[in-house]
C-alpha positions as CSV (number, residue, x, y, z in Angstrom):
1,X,13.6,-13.9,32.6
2,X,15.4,-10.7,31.6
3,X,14.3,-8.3,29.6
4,X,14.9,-8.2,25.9
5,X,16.0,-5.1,25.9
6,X,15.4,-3.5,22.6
7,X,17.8,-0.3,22.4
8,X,19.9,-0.7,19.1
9,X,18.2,-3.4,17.8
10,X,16.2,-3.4,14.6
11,X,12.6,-4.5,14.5
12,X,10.6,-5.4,10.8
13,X,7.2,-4.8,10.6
14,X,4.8,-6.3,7.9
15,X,1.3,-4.6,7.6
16,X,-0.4,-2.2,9.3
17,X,1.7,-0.7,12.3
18,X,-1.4,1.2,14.3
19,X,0.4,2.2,17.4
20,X,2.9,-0.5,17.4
21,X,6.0,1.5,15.7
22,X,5.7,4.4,18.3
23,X,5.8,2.3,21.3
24,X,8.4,0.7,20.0
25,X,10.4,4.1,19.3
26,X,13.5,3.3,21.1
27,X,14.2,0.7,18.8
28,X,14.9,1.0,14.8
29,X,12.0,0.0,12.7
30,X,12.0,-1.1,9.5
31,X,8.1,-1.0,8.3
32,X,6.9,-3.2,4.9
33,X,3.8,-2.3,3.8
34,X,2.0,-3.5,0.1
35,X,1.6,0.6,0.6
36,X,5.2,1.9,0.7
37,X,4.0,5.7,0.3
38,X,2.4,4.7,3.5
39,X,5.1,3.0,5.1
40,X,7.5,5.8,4.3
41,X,5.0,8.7,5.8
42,X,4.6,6.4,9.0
43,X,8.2,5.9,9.6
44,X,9.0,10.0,8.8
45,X,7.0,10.5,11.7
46,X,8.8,8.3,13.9
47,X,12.5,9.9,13.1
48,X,15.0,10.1,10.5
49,X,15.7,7.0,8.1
50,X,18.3,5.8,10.6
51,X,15.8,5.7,13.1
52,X,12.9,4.2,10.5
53,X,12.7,3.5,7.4
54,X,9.3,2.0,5.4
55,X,9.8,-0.5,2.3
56,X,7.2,-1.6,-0.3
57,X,6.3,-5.3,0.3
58,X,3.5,-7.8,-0.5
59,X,3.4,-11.0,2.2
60,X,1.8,-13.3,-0.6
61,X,5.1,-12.3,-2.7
62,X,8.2,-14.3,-1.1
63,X,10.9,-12.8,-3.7
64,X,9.6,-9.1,-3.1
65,X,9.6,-9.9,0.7
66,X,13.1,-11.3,1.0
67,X,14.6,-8.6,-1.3
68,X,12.4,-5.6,0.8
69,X,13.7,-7.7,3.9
70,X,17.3,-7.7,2.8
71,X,17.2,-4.2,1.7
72,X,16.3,-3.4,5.5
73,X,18.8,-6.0,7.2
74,X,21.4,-3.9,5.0
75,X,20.3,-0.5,6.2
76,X,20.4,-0.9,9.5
77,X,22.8,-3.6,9.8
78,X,20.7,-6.3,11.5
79,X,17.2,-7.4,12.2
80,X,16.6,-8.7,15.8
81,X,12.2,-8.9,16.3
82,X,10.1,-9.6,13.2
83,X,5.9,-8.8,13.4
84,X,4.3,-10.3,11.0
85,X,1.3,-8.4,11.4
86,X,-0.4,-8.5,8.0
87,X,-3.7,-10.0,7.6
88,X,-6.8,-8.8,6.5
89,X,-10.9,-10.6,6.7
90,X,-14.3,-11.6,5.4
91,X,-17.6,-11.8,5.9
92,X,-19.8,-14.7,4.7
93,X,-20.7,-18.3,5.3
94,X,-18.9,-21.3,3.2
95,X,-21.8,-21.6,1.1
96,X,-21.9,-18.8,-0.5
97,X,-18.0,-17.3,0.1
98,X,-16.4,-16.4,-3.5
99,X,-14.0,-19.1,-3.6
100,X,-11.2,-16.3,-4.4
101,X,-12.3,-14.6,-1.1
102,X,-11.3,-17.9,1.2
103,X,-8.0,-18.2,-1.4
104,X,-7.0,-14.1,-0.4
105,X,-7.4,-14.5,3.5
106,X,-5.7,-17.7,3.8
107,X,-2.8,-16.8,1.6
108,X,-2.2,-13.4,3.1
109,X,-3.1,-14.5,6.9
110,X,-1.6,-17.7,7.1
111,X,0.8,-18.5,3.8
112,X,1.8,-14.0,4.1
113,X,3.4,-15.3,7.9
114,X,5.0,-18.2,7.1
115,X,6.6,-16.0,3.7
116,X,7.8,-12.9,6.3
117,X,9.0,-15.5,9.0
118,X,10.9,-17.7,5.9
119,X,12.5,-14.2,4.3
120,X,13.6,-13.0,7.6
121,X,14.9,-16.3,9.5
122,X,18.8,-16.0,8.1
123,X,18.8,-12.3,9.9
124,X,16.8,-13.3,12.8
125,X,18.7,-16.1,13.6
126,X,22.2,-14.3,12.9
127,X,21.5,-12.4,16.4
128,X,19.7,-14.9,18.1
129,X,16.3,-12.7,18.0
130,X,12.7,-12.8,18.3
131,X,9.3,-14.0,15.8
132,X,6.0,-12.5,16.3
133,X,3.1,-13.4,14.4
134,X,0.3,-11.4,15.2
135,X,-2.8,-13.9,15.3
136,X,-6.2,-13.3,17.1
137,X,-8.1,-14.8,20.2
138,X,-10.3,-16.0,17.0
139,X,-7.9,-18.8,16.9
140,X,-9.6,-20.2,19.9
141,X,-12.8,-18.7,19.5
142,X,-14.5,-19.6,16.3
143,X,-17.3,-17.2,15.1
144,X,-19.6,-17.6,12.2
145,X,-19.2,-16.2,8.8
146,X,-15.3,-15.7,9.4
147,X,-14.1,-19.4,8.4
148,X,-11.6,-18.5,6.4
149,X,-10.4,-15.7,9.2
150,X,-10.4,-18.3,12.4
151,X,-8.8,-21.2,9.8
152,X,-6.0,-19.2,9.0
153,X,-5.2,-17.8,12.6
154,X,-5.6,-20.6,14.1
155,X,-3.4,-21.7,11.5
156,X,-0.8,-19.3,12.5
157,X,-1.3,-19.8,16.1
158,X,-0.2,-23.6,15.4
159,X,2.5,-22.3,12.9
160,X,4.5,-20.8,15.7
161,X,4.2,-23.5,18.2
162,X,5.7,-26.1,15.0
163,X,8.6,-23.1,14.1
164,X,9.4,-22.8,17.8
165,X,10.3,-25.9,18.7
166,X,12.3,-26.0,15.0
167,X,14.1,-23.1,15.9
168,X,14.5,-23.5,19.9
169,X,18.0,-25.1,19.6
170,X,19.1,-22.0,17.5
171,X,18.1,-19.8,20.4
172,X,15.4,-17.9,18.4
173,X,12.2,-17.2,20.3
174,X,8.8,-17.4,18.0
175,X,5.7,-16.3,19.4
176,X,2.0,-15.2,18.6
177,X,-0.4,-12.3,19.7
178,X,-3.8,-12.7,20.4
179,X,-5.6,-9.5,20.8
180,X,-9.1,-9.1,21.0
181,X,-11.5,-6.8,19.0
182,X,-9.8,-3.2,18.7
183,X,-10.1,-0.4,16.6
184,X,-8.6,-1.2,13.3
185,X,-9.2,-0.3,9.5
186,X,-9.9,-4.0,9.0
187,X,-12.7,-3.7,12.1
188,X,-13.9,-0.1,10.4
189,X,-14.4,-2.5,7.1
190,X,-16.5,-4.8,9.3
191,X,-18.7,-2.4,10.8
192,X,-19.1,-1.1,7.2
193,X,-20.6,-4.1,5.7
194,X,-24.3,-4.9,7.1
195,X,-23.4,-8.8,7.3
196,X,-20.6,-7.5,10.3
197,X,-22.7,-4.7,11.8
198,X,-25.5,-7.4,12.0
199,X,-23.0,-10.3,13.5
200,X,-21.2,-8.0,16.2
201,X,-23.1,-5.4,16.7
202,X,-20.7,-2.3,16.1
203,X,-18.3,-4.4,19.0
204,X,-19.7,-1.8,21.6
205,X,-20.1,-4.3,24.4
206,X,-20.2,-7.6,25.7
207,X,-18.5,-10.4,24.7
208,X,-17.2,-8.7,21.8
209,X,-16.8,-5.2,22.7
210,X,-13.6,-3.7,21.9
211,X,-10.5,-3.3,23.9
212,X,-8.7,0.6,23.7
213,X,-5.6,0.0,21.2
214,X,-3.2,1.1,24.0
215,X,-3.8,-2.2,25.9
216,X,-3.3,-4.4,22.8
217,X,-0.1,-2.5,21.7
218,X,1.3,-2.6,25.2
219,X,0.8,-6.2,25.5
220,X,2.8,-6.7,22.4
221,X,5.5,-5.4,23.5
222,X,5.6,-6.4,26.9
223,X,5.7,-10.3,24.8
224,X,8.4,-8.7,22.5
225,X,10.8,-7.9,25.3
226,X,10.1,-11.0,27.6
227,X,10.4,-12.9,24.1
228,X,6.9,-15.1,24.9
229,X,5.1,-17.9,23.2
230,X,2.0,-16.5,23.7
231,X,0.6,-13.1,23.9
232,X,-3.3,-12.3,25.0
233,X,-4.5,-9.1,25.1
234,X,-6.4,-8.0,27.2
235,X,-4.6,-10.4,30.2
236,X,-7.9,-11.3,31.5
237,X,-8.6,-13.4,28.3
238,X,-6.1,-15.5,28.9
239,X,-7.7,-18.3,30.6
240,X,-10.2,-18.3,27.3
241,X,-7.1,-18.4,25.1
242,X,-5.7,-21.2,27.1
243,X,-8.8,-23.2,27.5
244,X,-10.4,-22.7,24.0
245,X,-11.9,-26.6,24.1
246,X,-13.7,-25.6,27.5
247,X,-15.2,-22.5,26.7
248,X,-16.5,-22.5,23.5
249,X,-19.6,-24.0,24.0
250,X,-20.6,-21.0,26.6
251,X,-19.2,-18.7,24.2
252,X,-21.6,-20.3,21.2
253,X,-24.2,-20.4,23.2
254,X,-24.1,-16.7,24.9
255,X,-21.9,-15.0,21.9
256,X,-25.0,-15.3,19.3
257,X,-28.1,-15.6,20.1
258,X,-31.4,-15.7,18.9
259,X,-31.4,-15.4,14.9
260,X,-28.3,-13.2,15.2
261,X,-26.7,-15.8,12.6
262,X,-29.0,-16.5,10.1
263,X,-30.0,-12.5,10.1
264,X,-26.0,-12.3,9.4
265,X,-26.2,-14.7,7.0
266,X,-29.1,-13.4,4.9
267,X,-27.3,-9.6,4.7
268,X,-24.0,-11.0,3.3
269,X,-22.4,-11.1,0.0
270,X,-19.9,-13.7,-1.9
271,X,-17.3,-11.6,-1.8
272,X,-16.9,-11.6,1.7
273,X,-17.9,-8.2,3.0
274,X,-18.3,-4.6,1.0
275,X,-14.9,-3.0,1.1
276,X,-14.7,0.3,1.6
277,X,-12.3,1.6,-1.4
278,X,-8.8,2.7,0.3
């Protein structure tokens, strides 16, 4: 397949961008942030506002989206890629998760996607372009204490394979990344709260130790310019991703061992984890 080449074309960005919007420098980006100071102070540093721009947007907010979304189809003239790559997490078991806690992940996980994908389809599909929804190899691998995190990307993982097919004949590509654990603020938030630190162990090996953000942003967008279904990162996960049925068991039974989970369990809180305040 040729390469989508990306020079001149316009690619929207919900949430955090981490390394994303520099690697993808020789395109323009339009970043939406619910922090548009934020946004505005990452896209100076990628180039004058014909080169990027940042908006204000919230993903659980459809009118705010399409009008932040329109706003950035209008600036540059077109949108071609769309991330959706807002999401955010918690830490606690059903029984004792705030009921608003569950409501917040799902809606800005799950519902925040389908919004970003719903307020930028008329653009998308004008050029023929590309959606991205950045999910998480939790959609296949389901841990404790994060049901309403693995729900909602597994959610989003099944999201895109309905909107692709819906949107195949219009000759828009949909896809969804699953990167494994890198260094985010959302992962910093984990390792802050003792329920996390207890459940992963500060992510510093094994199973769940984390992958450099390089290789994840890389990944992406190698999958943004071959326009692919399905992106894994790291590349060697990919059998995992693809065979989730198969290898969870060994994953339940090696993952979390011992009385990792009920120790996990015992240290949380309703709300889901401790924040740290931003």
């Amino acid at each position: 397949m040729p390469r989508y080449d990306l020079a001149g074309r316009t690619v929207l960005i919900t949430g955090s961008t981490g390394g994303l919007g520099t690697a993808l420098a020789r395109a323009r980006l339009a970043l939406l942030d619910l922090d548009g100071d934020l946004a505005q102070r990452q896209a100076a540093d990628l180039g004058p506002e014909t080169t990027a721009r940042g908006w204000t947007a919230d993903v659980r907010d459809l009118a705010g989206l399409r009008s932040a979304t329109d706003a950035a189809a209008a600036h540059f003239g077109r949108l071609d890629v769309v991330v959706a790559g807002a999401g955010v997490g918690s830490m606690a078991p059903l029984e004792t998760l705030a009921p608003e806690a569950w409501e917040r992940v799902v809606d800005i996980n799950l519902s925040g996607v389908w919004r970003t994908f719903r307020a930028a389809l008329p653009h998308v599909k004008r050029h023929r372009g590309y959606l991205l929804a950045v999910s998480s190899m939790a959609a296949f691998v389901h841990s404790p204490l994060n049901g309403p995190y693995v729900a909602s990307k597994a959610g989003v993982w099944a999201l895109c394979d309905a909107t692709r097919l819906e949107l195949r004949h219009e000759g828009v590509g949909v896809g969804s990344a699953h990167p494994t654990f890198f260094k985010t603020q959302m992962l910093d938030d984990v390792h802050a709260d003792p329920a996390g630190a207890t459940l992963w162990g500060g992510n510093e090996s094994g199973l769940w130790k984390t992958v450099p953000l390089d290789k994840v942003v890389n990944a992406v967008v190698t999958g943004i310019e071959r326009r692919s279904p399905m992106i894994v990162a790291p590349r060697r996960l990919g059998l995992a991703a693809r065979t989730p049925g198969l290898v969870r068991p060994l994953v339940d039974r090696i993952g979390f061992r011992g009385t990792t989970i009920p120790d996990a369990i015992a240290r949380s809180t309703p709300a889901g984890w401790i924040s740290r305040a931003r």
